[in-house]
C-alpha positions as CSV (number, residue, x, y, z in Angstrom):
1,X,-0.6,-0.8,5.1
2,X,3.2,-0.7,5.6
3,X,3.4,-1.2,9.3
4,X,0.9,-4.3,8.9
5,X,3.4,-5.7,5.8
6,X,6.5,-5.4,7.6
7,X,4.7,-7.2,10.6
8,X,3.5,-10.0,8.3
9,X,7.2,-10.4,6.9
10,X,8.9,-10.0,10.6
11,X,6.2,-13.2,11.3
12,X,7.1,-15.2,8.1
13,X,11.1,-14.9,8.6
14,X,11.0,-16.4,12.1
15,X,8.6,-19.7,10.7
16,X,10.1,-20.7,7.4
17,X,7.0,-22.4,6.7
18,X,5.0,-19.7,6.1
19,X,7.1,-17.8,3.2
20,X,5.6,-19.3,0.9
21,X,2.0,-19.0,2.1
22,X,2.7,-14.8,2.7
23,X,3.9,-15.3,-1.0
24,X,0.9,-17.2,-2.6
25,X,-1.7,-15.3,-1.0
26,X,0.2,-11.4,-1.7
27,X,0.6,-12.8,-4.6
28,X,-3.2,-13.5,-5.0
29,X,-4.6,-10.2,-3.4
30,X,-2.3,-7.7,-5.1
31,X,-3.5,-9.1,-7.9
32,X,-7.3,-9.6,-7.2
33,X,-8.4,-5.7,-7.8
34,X,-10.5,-3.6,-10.3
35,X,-14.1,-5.4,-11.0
36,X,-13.6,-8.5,-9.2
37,X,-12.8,-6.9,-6.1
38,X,-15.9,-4.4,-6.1
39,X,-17.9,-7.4,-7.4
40,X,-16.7,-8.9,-4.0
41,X,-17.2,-6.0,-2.2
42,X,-20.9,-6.2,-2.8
43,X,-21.7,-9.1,-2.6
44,X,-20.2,-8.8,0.9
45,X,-21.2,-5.0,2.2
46,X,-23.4,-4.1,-0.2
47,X,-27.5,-3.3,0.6
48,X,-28.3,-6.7,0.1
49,X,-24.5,-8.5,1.1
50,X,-24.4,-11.2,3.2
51,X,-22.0,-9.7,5.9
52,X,-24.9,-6.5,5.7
53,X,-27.8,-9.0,6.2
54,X,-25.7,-10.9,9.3
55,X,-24.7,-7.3,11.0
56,X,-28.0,-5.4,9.7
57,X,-26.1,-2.1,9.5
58,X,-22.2,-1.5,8.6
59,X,-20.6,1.4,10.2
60,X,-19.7,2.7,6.5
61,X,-21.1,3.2,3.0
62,X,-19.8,1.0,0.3
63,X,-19.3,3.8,-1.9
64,X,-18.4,6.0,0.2
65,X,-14.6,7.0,2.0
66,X,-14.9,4.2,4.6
67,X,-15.8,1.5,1.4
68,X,-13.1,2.9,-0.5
69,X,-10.6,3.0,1.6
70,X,-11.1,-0.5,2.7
71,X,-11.3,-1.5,-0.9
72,X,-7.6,-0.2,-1.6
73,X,-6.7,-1.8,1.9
74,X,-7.3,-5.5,0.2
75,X,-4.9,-4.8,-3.1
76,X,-2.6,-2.6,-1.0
77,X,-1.8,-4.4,1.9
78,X,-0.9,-7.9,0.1
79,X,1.5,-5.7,-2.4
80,X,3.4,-4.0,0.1
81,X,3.8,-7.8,1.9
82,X,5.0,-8.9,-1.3
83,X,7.7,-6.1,-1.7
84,X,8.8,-6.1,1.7
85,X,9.4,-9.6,2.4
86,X,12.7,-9.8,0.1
87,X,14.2,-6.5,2.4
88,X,13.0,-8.4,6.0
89,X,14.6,-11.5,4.4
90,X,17.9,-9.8,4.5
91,X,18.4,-8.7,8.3
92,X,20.4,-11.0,9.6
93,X,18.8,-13.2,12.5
94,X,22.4,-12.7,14.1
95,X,21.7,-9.2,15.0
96,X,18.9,-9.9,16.8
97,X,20.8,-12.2,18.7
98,X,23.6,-10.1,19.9
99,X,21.3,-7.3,20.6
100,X,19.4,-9.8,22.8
101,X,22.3,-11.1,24.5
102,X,23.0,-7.1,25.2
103,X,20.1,-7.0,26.8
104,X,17.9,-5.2,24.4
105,X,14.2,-5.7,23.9
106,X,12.6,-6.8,20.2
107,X,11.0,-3.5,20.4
108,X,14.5,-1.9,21.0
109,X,16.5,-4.0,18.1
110,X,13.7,-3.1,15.6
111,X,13.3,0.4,17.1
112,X,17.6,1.0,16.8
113,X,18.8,-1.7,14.3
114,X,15.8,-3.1,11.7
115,X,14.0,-0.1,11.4
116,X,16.8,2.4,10.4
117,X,17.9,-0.8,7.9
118,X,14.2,-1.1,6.2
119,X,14.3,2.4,5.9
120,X,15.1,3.4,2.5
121,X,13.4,0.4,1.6
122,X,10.1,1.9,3.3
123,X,10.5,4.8,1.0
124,X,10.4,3.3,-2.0
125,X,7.6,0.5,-1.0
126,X,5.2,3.7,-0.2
127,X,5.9,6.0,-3.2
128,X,5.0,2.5,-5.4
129,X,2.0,2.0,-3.2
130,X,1.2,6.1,-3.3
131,X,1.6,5.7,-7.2
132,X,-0.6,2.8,-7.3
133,X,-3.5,4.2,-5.5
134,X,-3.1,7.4,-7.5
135,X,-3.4,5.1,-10.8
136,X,-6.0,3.2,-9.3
137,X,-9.1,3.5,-11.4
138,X,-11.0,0.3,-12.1
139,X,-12.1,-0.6,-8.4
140,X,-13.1,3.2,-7.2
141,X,-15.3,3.5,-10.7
142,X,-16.8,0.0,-9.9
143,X,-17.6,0.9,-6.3
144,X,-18.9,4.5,-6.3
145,X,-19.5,5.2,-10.2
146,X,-18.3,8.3,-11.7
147,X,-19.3,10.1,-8.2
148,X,-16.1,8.5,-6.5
149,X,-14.0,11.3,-5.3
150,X,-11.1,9.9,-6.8
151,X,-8.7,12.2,-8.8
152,X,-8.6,9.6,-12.0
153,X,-12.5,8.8,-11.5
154,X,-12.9,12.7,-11.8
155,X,-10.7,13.1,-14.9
156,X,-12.0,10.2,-16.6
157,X,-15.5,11.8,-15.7
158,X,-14.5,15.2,-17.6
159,X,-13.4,13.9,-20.9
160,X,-16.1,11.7,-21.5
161,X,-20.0,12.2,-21.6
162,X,-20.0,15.8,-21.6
163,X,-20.9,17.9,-24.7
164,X,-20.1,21.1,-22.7
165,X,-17.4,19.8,-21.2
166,X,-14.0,22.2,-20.5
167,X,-10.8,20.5,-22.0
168,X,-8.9,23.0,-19.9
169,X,-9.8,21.6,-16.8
170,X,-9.3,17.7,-17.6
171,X,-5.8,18.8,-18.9
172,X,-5.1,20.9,-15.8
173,X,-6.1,17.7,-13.5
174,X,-3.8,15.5,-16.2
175,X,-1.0,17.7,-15.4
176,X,-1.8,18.0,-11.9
177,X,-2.0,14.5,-11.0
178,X,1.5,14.3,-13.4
179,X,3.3,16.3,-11.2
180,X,2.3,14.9,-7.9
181,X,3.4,11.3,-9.2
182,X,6.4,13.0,-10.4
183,X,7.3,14.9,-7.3
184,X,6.4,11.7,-5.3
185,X,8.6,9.5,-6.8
186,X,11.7,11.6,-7.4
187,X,11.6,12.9,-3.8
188,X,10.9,9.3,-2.4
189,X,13.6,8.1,-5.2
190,X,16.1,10.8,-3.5
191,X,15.4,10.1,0.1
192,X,15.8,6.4,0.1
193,X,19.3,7.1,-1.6
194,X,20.5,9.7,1.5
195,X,18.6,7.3,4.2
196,X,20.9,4.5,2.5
197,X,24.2,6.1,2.6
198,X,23.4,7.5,6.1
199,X,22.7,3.6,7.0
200,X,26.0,3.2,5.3
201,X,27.8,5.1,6.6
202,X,27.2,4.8,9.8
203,X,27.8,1.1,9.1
204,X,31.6,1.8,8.0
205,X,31.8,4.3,11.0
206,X,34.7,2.8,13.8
């Protein structure tokens, strides 16, 4: 979803104009998750969805991995947008410029110059995106029931309903999924900070 966002942002900085539009409708789809968005899904790709009825076959299953995936695509993609237009915002058009007139291509100046800039920004955006997928439990549930091979679907699904149920193992999962958020956003915390100073420093270098 990141490469897609940045994209999006790069597209909105050179026309003005559209700012605001990339902020209304992040705004809108970031938000638009859980129920309403498996509601939508559905009524779209689901046995009897409209978009099923016009194709006649879909090349996934709406609960399954491909369904899922593409559900998360829809709240993830407009949040990363969202949190990466302020960073794109900030490269100076003027860089661009002089790397032009040096004779390097856009793919070069974003390559050697926005890129390494974006970078510790990148980290950070994808550890919150990581973190919110992880958390994510509303839409999976909604889409594939308790039989979604989601980590929170599958703890929720051990605590609850089960009179022979294993507290040990919901626990484990609780601490499991703990440290993985934990781990993701310390490390991800810690590399943004060295990519920063490297970007930095290199900066400040004569």
């Amino acid at each position: 979803a990141l490469p897609v966002a940045v994209a999006a942002c790069a597209a909105a900085v050179r026309r003005p104009a559209w700012s605001a539009q990339l902020r209304l409708l992040g705004s809108l789809g970031a938000n638009f998750a859980g129920v309403p968005l498996a509601l939508a899904f559905t009524l779209m790709f689901g046995v009897q969805g409209v978009i099923t009825q016009l194709a006649g076959s879909l090349p996934f299953r709406l609960d399954g991995p491909g369904g899922l995936l593409a559900a998360y695509w829809c709240f993830q993609l407009p949040l990363a947008a969202i949190l990466m237009l302020a960073p794109v915002q900030l490269l100076d058009a003027q860089w661009e410029e002089a790397a032009a007139t040096l004779g390097a291509s856009r793919g070069l100046y974003w390559r050697r110059v926005a890129l390494p800039l974006l970078a510790p920004s990148l980290v950070e955006v994808g550890v919150l995106l990581f973190a919110n997928a992880a958390a994510a439990y509303a839409t999976p549930f909604a889409l594939a029931g308790s039989s979604a091979n989601v980590l929170a679907v599958r703890l929720t699904a051990l605590v609850s309903g089960d009179l022979f149920a294993d507290p040990r193992l919901p626990a484990l999962l609780a601490l499991e999924m703990f440290a993985l958020l934990a781990v993701a956003m310390l490390g991800g915390r810690l590399l943004a900070g060295w990519l920063a100073r490297r970007t930095a420093g290199r900066g400040a270098a004569p």
